[in-house]
N, C-alpha and C positions, 0 to 999 in steps of 0.2 A: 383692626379688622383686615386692613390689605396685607399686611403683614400674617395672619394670620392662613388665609386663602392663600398665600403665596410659600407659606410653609407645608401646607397642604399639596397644592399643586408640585411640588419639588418630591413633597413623600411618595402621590401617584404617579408619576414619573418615575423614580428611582424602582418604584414595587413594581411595574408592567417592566423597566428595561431588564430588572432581574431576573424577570419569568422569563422574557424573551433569551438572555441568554442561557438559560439554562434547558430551552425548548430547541432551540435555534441548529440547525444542520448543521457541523464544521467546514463540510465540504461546499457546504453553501456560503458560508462567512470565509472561509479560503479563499474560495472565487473575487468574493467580494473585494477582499483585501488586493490580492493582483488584479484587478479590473483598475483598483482606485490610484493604486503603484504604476499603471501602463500610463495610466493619464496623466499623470502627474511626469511622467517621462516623456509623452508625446507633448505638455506643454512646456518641458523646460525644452523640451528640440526647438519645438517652435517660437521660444525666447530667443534662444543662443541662433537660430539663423537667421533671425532678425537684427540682431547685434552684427553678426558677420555681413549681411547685408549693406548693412548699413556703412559697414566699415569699408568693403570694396566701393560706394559709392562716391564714398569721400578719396576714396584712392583715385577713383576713377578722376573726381573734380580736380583732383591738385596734379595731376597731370598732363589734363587740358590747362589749368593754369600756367602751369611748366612751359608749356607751350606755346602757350600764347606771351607770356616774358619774352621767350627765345625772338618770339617775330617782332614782338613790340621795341624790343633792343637793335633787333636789325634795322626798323624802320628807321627808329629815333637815328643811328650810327648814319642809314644813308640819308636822312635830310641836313645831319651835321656837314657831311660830305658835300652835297648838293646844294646849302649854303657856302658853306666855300668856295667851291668852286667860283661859286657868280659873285662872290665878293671879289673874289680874284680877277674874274672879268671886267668890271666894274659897274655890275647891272645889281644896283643896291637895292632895288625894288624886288627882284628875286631873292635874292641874299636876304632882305629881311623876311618873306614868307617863306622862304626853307627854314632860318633860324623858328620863326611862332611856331613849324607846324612840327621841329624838334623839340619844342619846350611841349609841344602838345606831348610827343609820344613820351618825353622824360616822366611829364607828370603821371599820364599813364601809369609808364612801367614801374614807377613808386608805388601808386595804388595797389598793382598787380603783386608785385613784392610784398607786401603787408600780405593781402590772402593769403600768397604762397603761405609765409611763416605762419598764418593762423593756421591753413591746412594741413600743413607738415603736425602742428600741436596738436590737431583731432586726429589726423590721421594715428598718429603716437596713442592716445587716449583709447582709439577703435581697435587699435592692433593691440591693447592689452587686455580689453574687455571680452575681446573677440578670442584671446587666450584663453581667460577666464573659466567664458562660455563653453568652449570645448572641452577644458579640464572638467566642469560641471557634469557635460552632459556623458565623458566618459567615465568619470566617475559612479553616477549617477545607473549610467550603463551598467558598471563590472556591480554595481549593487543589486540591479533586477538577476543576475542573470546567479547571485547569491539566494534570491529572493527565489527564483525560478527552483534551484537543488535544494534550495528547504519544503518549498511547495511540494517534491517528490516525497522527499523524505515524510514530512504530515501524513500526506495521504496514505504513503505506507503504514504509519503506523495507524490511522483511524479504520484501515481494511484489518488491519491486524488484531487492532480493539475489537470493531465486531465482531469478528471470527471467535476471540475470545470469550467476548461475552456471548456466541451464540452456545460455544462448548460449556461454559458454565451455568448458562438456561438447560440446558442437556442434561446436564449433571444435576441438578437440583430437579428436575421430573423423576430422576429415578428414586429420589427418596421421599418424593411426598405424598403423603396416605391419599384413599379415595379418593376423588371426586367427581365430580357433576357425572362426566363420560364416562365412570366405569370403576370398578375396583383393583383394588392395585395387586402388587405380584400377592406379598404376605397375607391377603385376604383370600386371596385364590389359592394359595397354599395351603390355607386353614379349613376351608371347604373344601379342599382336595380329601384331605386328609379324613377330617367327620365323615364323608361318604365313604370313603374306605374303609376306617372302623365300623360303621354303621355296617356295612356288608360283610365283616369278620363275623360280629356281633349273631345277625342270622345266620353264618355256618353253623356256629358253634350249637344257635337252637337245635337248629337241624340236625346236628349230629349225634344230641341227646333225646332227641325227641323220637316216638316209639318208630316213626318212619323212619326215621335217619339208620334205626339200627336193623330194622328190616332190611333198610337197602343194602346195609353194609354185609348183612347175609345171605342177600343175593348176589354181593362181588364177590364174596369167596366161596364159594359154590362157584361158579362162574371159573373163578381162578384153580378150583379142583379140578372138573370135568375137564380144562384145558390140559391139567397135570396129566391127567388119566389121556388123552388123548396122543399126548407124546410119548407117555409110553407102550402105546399101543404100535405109535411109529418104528418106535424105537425096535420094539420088538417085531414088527414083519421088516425091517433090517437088517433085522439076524442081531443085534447088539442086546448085550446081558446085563446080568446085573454088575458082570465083573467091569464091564465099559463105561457101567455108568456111574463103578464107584474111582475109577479112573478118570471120568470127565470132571467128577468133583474134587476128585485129589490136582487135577491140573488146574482148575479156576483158583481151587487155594492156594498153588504157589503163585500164578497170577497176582494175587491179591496179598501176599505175605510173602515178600522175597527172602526174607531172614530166613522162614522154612526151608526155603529151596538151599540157601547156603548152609543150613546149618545138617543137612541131608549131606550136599557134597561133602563134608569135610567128617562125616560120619563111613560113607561108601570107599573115602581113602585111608582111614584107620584100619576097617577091613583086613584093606586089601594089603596095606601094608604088613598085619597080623597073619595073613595068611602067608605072604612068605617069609616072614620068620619061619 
């Protein structure tokens, strides 16, 4: 049974972490990832200068050590001095309290010597770790600031992605038939079009129909009396018939240039014939 809940539990899990990464911002999981990279670099700093810390402090100790060797061997040297002398004088009583208070500072400066060399071995130990550390955290460095020119690089391309997927959303609105808001170009086309036949359609009644051809013989009437009219002009202009079968012979070379060329090369045959 627990085994069973516990295969369960593992499935729901897996099925929400899946949805979640498939719902989830990039540029928000981006962030995440260097937020979780700075930390992980702000605590190895603060390993590695606790290491180096650590290491100047023990520098610091085996120097004062150092130190106090130097004076403890001077002491010891002047009360070897200082017993001699008075044994040489012959004040044996001084002579031996300078001797116990050199065997004091000898003993000492043994004890002090041992530190020393222990210090000297951590201080060796701190100056390698403390190398370590640094190479770590430089290391560690030249890899954020990898981390940093891919970061640019991602987001270019995820600005890149949407842009394309907004021009590919773009491009699929132009081919999809009607919907909800309105009908599409090829529908509007199709009803362009039925109303325009539909309006052909009535011309045509109209043009067979017994009105349509009354009208049509009131346009030409219409187009007569206008005829009759210029040449009434015509004629209080003084212009005849001979001008106006002239106006018609120049519209039709207008409108038929071969006439006109085939005229010139008639008017130089002529004339060539005539002087023969």
């Amino acid at each position: 049974m627990f085994e069973t809940i516990k295969k369960w539990f593992n499935y729901l899990f897996a099925s929400a972490n899946s949805a979640f990464e498939a719902n989830a911002d990039p540029k928000v999981q981006l962030e995440q990832a260097m937020a979780e990279a700075r930390h992980q670099h702000q605590t190895l700093r603060n390993q590695a200068a606790t290491v180096i810390a650590n290491q100047k402090q023990i520098e610091a100790k085996l120097n004062r050590k150092i130190d106090e060797v130097e004076k403890t061997t001077a002491s010891a040297r002047q009360a070897v001095l200082m017993a001699d002398k008075a044994a040489a004088e012959g004040d044996e009583a001084k002579a031996a309290d300078y001797t116990e208070a050199a065997q004091a500072f000898a003993t000492k400066l043994v004890a002090l010597e041992g530190e020393v060399d222990s210090l000297k071995q951590l201080s060796l130990d701190s100056a390698r770790a403390s190398d370590q550390a640094k190479a770590a955290v430089t290391e560690h460095g030249q890899k954020m600031q990898e981390r940093l020119a891919q970061q640019q690089k991602l987001l270019s391309k995820i600005d890149q992605a949407k842009m394309q997927e907004t021009v590919n959303d773009a491009m699929q609105t132009l081919t999809v038939t009607a919907g909800i808001e309105g009908p599409s170009f090829d529908e509007l086309e199709a009803k362009i079009e039925a109303r325009y036949a539909r309006a052909r359609g009535y011309q045509e009644l109209d043009a067979a129909s017994p009105e349509g051809r009354m009208l049509e013989v009131e346009r030409a009437a219409m187009a007569s009396q206008a005829t009759n009219k210029l040449d009434e002009i015509r004629a209080q202009l003084g212009m005849g018939a001979a001008d106006e079968k002239q106006l018609e012979a120049d519209k039709a070379k207008e409108l038929d240039p071969s006439a006109t060329a085939s005229e010139s090369v008639t008017e130089v045959i002529d004339v060539e014939e005539s002087e023969a």
